[in-house]
C-alpha positions in Angstrom: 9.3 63.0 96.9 11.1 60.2 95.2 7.9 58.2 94.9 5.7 61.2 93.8 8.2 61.6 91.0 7.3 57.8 89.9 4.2 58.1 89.8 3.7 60.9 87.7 6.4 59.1 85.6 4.0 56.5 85.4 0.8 58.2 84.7 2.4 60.2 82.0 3.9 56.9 80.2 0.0 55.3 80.8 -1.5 58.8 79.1 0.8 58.5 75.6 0.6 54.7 75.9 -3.1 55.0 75.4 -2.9 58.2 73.0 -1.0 56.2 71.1 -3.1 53.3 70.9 -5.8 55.4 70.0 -4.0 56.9 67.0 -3.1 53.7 65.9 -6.1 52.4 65.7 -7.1 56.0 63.6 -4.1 55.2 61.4 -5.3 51.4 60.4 -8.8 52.7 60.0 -7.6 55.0 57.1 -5.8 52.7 55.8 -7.9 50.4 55.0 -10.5 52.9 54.2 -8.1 53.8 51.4 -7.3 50.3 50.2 -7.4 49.2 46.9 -10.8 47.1 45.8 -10.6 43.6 46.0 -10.1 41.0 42.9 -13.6 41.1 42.4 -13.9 44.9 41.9 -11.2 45.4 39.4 -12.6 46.2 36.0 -12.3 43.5 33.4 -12.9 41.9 29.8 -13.4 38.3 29.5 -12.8 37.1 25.7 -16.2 35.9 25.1 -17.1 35.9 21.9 -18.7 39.8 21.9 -15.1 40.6 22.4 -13.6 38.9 19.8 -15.3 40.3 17.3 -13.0 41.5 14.7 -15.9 43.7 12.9 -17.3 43.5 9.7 -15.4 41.4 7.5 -15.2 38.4 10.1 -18.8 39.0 10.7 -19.3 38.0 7.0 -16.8 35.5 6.6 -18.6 33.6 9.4 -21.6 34.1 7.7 -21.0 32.9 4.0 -18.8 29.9 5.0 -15.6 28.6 4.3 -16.3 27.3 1.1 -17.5 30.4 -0.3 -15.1 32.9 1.1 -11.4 32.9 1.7 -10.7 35.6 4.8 -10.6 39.8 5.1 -8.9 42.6 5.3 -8.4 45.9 5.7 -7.8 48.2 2.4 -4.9 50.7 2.6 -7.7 53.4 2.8 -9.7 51.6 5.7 -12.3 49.8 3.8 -13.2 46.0 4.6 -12.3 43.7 2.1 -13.7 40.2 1.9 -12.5 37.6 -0.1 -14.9 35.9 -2.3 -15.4 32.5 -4.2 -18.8 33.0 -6.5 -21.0 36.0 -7.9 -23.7 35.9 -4.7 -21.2 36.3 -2.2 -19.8 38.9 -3.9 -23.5 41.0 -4.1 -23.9 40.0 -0.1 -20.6 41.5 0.2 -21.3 44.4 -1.4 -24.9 44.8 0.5 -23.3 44.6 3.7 -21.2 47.7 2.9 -18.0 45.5 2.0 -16.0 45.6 -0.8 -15.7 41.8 -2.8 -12.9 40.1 -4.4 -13.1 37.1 -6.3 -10.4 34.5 -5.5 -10.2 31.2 -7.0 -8.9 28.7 -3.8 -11.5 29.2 -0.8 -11.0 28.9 2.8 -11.3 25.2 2.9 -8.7 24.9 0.3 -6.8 27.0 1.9 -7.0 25.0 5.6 -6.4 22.0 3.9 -3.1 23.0 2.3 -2.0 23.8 5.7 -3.5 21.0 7.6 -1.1 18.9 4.6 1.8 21.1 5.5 1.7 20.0 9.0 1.4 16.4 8.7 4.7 16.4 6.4 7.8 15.9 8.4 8.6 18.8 10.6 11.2 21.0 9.5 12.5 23.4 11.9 13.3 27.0 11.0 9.9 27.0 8.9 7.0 29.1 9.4 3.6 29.2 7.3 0.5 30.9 7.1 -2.6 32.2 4.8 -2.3 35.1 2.6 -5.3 36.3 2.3 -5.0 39.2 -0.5 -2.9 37.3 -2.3 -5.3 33.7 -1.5 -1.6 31.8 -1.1 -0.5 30.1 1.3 3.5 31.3 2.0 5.7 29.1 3.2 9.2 30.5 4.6 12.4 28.9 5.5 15.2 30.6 7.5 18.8 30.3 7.2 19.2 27.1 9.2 17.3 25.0 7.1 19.3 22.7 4.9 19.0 22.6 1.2 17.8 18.9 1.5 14.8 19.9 3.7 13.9 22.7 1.8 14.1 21.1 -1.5 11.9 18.1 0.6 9.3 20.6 1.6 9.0 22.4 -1.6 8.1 18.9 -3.1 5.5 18.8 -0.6 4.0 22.4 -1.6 4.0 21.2 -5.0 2.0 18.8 -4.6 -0.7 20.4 -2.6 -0.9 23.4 -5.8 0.3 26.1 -7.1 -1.5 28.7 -4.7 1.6 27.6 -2.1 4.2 30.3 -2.7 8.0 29.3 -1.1 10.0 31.9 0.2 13.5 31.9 2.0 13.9 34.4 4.9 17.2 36.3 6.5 17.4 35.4 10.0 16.2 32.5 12.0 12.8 31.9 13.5 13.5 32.5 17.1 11.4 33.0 20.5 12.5 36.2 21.7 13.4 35.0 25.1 16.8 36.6 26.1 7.4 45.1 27.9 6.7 45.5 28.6 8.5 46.1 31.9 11.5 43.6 32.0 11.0 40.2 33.9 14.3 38.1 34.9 14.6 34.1 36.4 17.0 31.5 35.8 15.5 31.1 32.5 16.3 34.2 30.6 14.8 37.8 30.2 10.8 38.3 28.9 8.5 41.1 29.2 5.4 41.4 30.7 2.3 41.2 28.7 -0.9 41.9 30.3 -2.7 41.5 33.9 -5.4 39.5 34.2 -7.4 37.6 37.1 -9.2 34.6 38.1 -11.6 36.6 40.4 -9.4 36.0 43.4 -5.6 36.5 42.6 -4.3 38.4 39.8 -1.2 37.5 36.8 1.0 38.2 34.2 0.1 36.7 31.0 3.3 36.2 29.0 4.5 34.2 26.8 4.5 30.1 27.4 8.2 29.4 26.4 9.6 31.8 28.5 10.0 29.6 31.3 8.2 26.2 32.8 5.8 26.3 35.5 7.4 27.0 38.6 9.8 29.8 37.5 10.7 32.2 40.1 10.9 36.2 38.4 11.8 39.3 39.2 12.5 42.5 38.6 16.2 43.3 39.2 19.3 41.4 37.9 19.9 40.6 41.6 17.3 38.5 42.7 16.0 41.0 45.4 12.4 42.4 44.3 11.1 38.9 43.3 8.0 39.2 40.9 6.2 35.9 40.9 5.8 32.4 40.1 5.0 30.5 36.7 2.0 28.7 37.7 0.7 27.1 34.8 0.5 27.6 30.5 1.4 25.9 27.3 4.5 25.8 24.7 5.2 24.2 22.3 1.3 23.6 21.0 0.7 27.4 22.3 2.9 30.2 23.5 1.2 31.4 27.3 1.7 31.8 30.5 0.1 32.8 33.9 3.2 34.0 36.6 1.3 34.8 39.7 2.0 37.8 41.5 3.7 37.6 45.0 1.4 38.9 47.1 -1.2 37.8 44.8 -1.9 41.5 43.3 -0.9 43.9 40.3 -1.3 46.3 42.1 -2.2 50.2 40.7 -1.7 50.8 36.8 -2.9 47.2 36.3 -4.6 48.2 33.4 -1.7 50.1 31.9 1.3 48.6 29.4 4.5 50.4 29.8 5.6 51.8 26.5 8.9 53.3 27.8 10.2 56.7 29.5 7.8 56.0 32.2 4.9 56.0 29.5 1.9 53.5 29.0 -1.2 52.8 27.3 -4.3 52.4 28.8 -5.8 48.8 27.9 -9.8 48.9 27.8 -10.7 45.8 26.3 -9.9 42.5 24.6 -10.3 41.3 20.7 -8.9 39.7 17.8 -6.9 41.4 15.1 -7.5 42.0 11.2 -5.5 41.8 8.7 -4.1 45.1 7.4 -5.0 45.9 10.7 -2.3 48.6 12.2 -1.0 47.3 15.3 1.6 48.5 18.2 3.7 46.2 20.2 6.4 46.9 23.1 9.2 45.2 24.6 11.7 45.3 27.3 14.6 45.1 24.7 13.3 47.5 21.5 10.4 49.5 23.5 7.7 50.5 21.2 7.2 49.4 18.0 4.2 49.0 15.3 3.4 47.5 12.2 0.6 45.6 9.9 -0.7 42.6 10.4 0.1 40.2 7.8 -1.6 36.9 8.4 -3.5 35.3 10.7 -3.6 31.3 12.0 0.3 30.8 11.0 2.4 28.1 12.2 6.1 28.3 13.4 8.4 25.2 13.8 10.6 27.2 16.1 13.5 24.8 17.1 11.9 24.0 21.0 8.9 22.9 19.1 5.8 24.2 17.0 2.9 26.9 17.9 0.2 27.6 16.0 -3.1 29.5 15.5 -0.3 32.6 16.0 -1.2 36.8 14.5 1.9 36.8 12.1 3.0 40.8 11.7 6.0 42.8 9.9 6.5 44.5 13.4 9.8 44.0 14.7 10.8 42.4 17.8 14.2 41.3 19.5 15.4 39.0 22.4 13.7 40.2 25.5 10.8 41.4 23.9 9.1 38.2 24.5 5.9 38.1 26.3 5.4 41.7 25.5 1.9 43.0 24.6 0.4 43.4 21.3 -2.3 46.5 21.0 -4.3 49.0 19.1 -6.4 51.8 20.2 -6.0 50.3 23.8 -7.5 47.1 22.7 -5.3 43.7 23.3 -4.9 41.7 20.7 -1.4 39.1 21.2 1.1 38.4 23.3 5.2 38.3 21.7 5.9 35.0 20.7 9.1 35.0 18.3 9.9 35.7 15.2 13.3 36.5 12.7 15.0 39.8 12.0 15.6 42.5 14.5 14.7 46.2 14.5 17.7 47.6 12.7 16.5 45.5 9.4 13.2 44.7 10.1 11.7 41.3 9.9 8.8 39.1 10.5 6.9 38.9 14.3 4.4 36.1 15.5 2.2 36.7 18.3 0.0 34.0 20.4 -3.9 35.7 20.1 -4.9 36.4 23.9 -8.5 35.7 23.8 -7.4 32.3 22.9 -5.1 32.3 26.3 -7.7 34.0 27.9 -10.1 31.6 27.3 -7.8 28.1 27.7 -6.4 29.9 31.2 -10.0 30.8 32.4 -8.6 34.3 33.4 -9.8 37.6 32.5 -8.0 40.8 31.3 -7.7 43.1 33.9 -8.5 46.6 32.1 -8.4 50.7 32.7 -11.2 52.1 34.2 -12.2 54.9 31.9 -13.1 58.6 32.0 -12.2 58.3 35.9 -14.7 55.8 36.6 -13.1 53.0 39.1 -16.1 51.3 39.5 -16.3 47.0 38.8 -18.4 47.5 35.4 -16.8 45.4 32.7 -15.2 47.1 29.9 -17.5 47.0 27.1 -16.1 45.1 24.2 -14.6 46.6 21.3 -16.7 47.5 18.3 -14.4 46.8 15.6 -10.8 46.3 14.7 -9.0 49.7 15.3 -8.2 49.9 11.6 -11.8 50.8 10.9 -10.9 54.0 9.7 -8.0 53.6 8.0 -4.7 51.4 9.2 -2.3 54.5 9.2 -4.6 56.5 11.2 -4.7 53.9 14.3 -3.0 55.1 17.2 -1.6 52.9 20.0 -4.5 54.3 22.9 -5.2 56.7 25.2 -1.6 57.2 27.2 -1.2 57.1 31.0 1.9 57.1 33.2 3.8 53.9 33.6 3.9 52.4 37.6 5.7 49.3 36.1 5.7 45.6 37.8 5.1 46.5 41.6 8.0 44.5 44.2 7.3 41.4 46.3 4.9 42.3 49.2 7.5 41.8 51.3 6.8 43.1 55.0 9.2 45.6 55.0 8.0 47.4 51.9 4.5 47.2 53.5 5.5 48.5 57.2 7.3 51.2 55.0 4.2 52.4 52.7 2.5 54.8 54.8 -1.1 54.0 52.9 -0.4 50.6 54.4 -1.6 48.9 58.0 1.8 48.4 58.6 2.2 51.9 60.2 -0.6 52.2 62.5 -0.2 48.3 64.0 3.3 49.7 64.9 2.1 52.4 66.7 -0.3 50.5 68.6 2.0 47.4 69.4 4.3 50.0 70.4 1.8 51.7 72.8 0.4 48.1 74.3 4.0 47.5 75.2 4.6 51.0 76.7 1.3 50.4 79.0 2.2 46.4 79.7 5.5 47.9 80.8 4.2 50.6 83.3 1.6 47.5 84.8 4.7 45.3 85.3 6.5 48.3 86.7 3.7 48.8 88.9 3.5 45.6 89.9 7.3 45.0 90.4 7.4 47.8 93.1 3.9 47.0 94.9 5.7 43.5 95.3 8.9 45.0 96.7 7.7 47.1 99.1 5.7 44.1 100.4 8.5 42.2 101.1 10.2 44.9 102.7 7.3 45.4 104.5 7.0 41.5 105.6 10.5 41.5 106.4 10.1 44.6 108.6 7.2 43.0 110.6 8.8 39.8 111.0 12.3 41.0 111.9 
């Protein structure tokens, strides 16, 4: 009776063993049935030079020269403006649809003025750049500059011409180091700016100076849900950085910047601003923010060293906030750098231009897929600057919720997501061991009663 017991013991055991292999197996198959695509499926926008179009009045600028025109903009009332140096280019201008302004000091000029600026001894706390509606350039010094330097570089300026206009700033130029979700190391507090890819693993792109390559981040003040790694970048020279992701994915909402309360903005493509241009910027410190953009190719002698070619903007920005993306209408356009002020009394805001990253990194931007459609089609590239219509009329993009910087792939948090493998493989480990078991079982007592047997014969 015993034995009968046993073996209907054992034959139930074998019976769930193998149901349980069998839904294991069902539970892995729909898992990765449901997977996310691969690197190579995710939409994108590379910054070729489509995509970097900045409409109209760059369009024209490229085409007249630099010694005939002196930049564009973007009229209070959404017109292009291009700046002008002789009567043809003006009738071009106005032939293209554009409206003209005659400036004496043309592009060239204006470059050279700077390119003289830069060789002069470095002085930091400066910062300068071109103005085009006013065709100056403006050369600022912040409160930690010395009377002696100033008075040295203003020497300088007036020597160059009187289309270089000094001015003395509040504040200090900074990098914000201290998203726009919050990213933490050993180096400070940044924000995240935008994913992006190399085909095959997936990034942050952030800003260069807030930490060197090999910078461990994550995203709790403990240390616990680690992030990813600085892997490579530039600063001073430039302001990016690529952290890979551990696990080497975004993961969902790549496409998305997180504007705060669990918010974001869909990002669909890749470009470079305008001036006038109405643009939107958020941080992990001072969340969402926008502004105008002011100038264009400025240089800041911040004191780790100097960056230029940066999108200077009156948007304001505070320590944390570096890193954090700079948008409009779901376009990205610049990445936090640094800047003076704060958002309580405003101030002054650089950004390092991503299709300039994208382009030295050899990394794409990773983008929203649009009206639903998940598919791998690149994102077209943006028509014009979002300004087109008119700067105050530019809106920030079409919204969508916020997932923020998805945890290390560590293998609990994968056995624990039920849309993972993790699941089923336990089930079916579980189940081979179950069935192993009832074998050895088996086995164990065929041997036993042998012996006994054996023994009995020989006794």
């Amino acid at each position: 009776m015993r034995h009968a017991r046993r073996r209907v013991v054992r034959r139930v055991t074998r019976l769930a063993a193998v149901g349980g292999i069998l839904l294991g197996c069902t539970m892995v198959t729909r898992a990765v049935a449901s997977e996310p695509p691969a690197a190579d499926a995710v939409p994108f926008a590379a910054a070729t030079e489509e995509a970097r179009d900045a409409g109209p009045g760059a369009r024209l600028v490229s085409r007249l020269g630099s010694d005939r025109t002196a930049g564009s903009w973007i009229a209070a009332d959404g017109r292009t403006v291009v700046a002008v140096t002789d009567e043809e280019a003006a009738r071009e201008v106005q032939r293209a649809g554009a409206e003209p302004k005659m400036v004496r000091h043309s592009m060239s000029e204006l470059k050279s003025a700077t390119r003289t600026l830069r060789s002069a001894p470095r002085v930091p706390g400066t910062a300068w750049a071109m103005d085009y509606r006013s065709n100056e350039i403006v050369v600022r010094g912040d409160t930690t500059v010395s009377a002696d330097d100033w008075s040295e570089l203003t020497e300088v300026a007036e020597g160059i011409g009187g289309f270089v206009r000094m001015e003395r700033t509040e504040g200090t130029f900074t990098t914000r180091l201290n998203g726009a979700t919050p990213i933490l190391s050993t180096a400070g507090r940044c924000s995240a700016g935008f994913n992006v890819t190399d085909g095959t693993r997936e990034f942050i792109l952030t800003a260069g100076h807030c930490g060197p390559e090999g910078s461990v981040w994550f995203s709790d003040g403990r240390g616990r849900q680690e992030v990813g790694t600085t892997v490579g970048g530039s600063f001073p020279g430039d302001d990016y950085s690529l952290i890979e992701y551990d696990g080497g994915r975004a993961g969902e909402g790549a496409g998305v910047v997180a504007v705060g309360d669990g918010k974001g903005v869909r990002i669909t493509g890749v470009g470079d601003p305008t001036v006038g241009q109405r643009v939107f910027r958020s941080g992990s410190t001072s969340g969402l923010r926008d502004g105008e953009v002011t100038a264009l190719n400025a240089t800041v002698n911040y004191p780790e060293g100097t960056v230029s070619g940066l999108i200077e903007t009156n948007v304001c920005a505070e320590p944390g906030d570096s890193g954090g993306p700079m948008f409009s209408e779901g376009i990205a356009l610049g990445i936090t750098s640094g800047g003076s002020g704060d958002c309580r009394a405003g101030g002054t805001t650089y950004f390092q231009p991503v299709t300039k990253a994208l382009s030295a990194l050899n990394v794409r931007l990773i983008v929203s897929p649009q009206d639903g459609d998940r598919s791998a089609a690149p994102s077209p590239a943006p028509s014009g600057p979002a300004g087109a219509a008119a700067p105050g009329g530019a809106s920030p993009g079409s919204s969508a919720p916020a997932t923020g910087i998805p945890n290390a792939s560590t293998l609990l948090s994968r056995l624990a997501d039920p849309r993972n493998v993790g699941p089923g493989l336990l089930v079916v480990g579980g189940s081979m061991v179950a069935l192993v078991a009832t074998r050895w079982i088996r086995a164990e007592q065929d041997r036993k009663a042998y012996q006994r047997h054996y023994s009995a014969m020989w006794s």
